[in-house]
N, C-alpha and C positions, 0 to 999 in steps of 0.2 A: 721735599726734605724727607728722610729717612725717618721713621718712628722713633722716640728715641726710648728704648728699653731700660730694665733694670731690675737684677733680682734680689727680695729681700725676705729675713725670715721675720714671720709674726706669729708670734708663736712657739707652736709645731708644725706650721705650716710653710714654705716654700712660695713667694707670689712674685709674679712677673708683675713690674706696676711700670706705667709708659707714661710718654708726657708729661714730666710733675711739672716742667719750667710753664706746662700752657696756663693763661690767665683765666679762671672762671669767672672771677669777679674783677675788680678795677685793682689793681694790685695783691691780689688773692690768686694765689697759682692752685693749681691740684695737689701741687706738693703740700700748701695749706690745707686743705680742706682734706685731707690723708691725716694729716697732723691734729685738725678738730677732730674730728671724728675717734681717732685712737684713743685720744687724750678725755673724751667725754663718755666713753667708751662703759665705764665704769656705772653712768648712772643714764644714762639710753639703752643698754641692752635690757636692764630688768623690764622696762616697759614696751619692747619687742617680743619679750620670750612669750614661745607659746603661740605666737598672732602673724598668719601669713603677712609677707611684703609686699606693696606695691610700689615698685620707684616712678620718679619721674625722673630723668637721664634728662641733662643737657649738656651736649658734648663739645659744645661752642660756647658754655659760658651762663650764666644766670640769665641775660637776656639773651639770649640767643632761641633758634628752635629749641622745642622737647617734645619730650613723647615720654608713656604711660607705657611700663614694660610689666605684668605680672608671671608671664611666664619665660624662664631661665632652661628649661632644659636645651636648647639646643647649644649654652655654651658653656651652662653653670661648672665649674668644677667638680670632680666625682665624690671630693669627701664634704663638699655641700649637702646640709638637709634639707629637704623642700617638700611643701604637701602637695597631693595630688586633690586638686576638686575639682567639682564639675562647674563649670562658668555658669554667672549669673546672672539676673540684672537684667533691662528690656531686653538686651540685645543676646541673650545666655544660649545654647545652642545644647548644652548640655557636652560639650565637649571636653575632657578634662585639661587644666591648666595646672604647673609644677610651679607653685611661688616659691618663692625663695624665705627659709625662715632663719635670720639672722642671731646665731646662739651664738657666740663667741668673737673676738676682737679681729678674728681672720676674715669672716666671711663679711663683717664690717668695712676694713678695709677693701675686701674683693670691692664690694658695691663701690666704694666711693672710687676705685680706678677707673668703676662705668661710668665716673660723673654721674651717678644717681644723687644727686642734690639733696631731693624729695623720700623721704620714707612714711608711706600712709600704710597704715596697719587700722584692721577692722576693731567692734569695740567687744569682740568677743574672741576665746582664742579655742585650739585646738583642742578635743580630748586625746586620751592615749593609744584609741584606736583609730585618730588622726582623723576625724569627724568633727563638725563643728558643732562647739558649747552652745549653750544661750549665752545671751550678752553678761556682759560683766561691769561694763560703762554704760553711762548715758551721755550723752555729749549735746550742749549747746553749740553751735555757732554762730556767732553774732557777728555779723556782716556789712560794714559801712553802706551805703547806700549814695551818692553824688551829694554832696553837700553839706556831709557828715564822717566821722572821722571816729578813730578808735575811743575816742572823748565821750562821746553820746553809748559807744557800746558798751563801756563804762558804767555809764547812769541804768542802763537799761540789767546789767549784770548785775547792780545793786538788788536791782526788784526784783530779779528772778531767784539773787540769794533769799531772798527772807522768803519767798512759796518755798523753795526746797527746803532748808531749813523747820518750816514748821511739818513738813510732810515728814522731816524724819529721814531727808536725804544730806549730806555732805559737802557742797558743794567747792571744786579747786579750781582755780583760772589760771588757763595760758596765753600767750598773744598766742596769733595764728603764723607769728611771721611773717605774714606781710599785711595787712592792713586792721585785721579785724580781733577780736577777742574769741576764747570759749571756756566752757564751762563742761566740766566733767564729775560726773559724781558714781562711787563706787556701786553698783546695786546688785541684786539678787532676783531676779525671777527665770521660771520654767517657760516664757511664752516669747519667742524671738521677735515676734510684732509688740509685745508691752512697750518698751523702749520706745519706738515710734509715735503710736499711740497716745503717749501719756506725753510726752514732751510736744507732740502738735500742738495736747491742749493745755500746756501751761504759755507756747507760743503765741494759740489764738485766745486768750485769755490776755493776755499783754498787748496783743494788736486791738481787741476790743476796747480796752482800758482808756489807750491811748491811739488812736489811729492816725494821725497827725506825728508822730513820733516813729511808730511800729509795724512793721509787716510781718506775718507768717508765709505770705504768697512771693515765689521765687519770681513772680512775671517784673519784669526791667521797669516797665512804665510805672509800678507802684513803688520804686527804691527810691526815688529821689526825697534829700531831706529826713530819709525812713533807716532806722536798721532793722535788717532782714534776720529775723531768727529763723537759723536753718535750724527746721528739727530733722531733717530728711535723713542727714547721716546716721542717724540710727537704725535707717535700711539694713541688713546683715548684709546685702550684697552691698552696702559702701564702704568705705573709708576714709579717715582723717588724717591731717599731718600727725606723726609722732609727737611728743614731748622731746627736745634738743636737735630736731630734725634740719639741717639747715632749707634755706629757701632759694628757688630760683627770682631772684629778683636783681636790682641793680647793685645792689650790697649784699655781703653775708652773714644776712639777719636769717637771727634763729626764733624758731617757735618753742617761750622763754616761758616755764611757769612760772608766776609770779604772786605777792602775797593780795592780800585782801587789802591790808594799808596802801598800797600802790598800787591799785582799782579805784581805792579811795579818792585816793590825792591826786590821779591822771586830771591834768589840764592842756595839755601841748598834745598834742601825736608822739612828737618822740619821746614823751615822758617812758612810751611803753615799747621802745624799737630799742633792741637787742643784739648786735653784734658779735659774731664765732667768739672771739675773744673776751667780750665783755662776759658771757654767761661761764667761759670758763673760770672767769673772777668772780663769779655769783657761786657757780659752786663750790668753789677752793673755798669760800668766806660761809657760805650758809646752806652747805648740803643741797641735797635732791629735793624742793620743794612740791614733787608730784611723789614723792617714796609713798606717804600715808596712805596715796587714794586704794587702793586694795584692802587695806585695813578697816574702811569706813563702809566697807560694803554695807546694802539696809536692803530690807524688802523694797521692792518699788510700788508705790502706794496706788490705790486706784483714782480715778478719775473720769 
């Protein structure tokens, strides 16, 4: 069958957008997921701005294959901005890469015509001479483990509010989208491995506490019954899903900030699973629940 095209302005901008009838999710076409994305548009870019993209593209669908796309030059459009850095990470070559840095409701849309589902962005952003900052986040990831369920990461984000909290950090939670919880808090230091560092050891401080409960070790054979606090993503060469980012999974569940009363009160799994539409009804009703975390910035304390 033919591709089937269609041009639309957004914006000031001109975009050829194809296939909206295809299904990504189970009754969620492209044409949806063009439709979230526009519409959420408003309170997802402030927490893009500044912070290269990473997508993850699935082009058949939430369960279907994907692939991890950070560099766009060879189709990106010419009034795309995108930074130039040199790759990094075990596998880094030093070769430069052109991410894609999503400023505006155009380049937004572009992404989702790639079926880029996934938007992970680092927890540090750009200076002005297009170099990277120090961090600006800390991020937990709390991570089910077989046996265990966003319920336990729950209990487990309880006790890691009250260490942060007396340290003098802020701490805000989102699901992750699809199984698991995190924890973000605004901070301030000059030293790009701090973040890592100090979140290991509030991890292996809780895996101590409780070991029967908790891991900080990413190894498979210690997750069962365990949630995994990742402190890893605080690598500068990593990245996290977005705040409103949607997921590739079997629905189009999104990575939902959500308040501390409903951290509180999770008892079910889906107490804390969030659907394209439902978060759009979260924020029409009660704003950007992640607006604050820049506001809260703190030194990050030692350890």
């Amino acid at each position: 069958m033919a591709e089937q095209r269609v041009t639309v302005q957004v914006g000031s901008r001109q975009l050829r957008l194809s296939n909206l009838d295809k299904q990504l999710y189970p009754g969620f076409s492209k044409a949806l997921v063009i439709d979230y994305y526009t519409r959420i548009a408003p309170v997802l870019l402030p927490h893009l701005a500044g912070r290269p993209v990473t997508f993850i593209r699935f082009p058949e669908g939430g369960t279907g294959p994907s692939f991890f796309e950070k560099d766009v030059s060879r189709h990106a459009p010419d009034w795309l901005p995108t930074a130039a850095l040199p790759s990094s990470g075990s596998r880094g070559n030093g070769e430069i890469i052109h991410y894609p840095l999503l400023t505006d409701l155009p380049a937004l849309v572009w992404a989702a015509n790639l079926a880029a589902l996934e938007l992970h962005v680092p927890q540090w952003t750009l200076r002005r001479d297009g170099t990277r900052a120090s961090p600006d986040r800390l991020v937990f990831d709390l991570d089910p483990g077989p046996g265990t369920s966003i319920v336990e990461c729950c209990r487990i984000a309880e006790r890691l509010r009250e260490i942060l909290l007396a340290d003098g950090l802020t701490p805000v939670p989102k699901t992750s989208g699809s199984k698991g919880l995190q924890l973000y808090c605004g901070v301030r230091t000059r030293t790009p491995e701090r973040t890592s560092a100090y979140a290991k050891a509030l991890a292996e401080q809780l895996a101590g506490e409780t070991p029967q409960l908790v891991t900080a070790k990413m190894a498979k054979a210690l997750r069962t019954g365990r949630v995994l606090i990742d402190w890893s993503q605080n690598n500068p060469a990593k990245t996290t899903v977005a705040p409103y980012s949607l997921r590739g999974r079997a629905r189009p569940t999104v990575s939902t900030p959500v308040t501390w009363a409903e951290v509180r009160d999770c008892r079910h799994a889906e107490d804390l699973v969030f659907t394209a539409d439902e978060v759009l009804d979260r924020v029409a009703e009660s704003g950007d629940l992640f607006a604050g975390l820049a506001g809260t910035r703190a030194a990050l304390p030692a350890r």
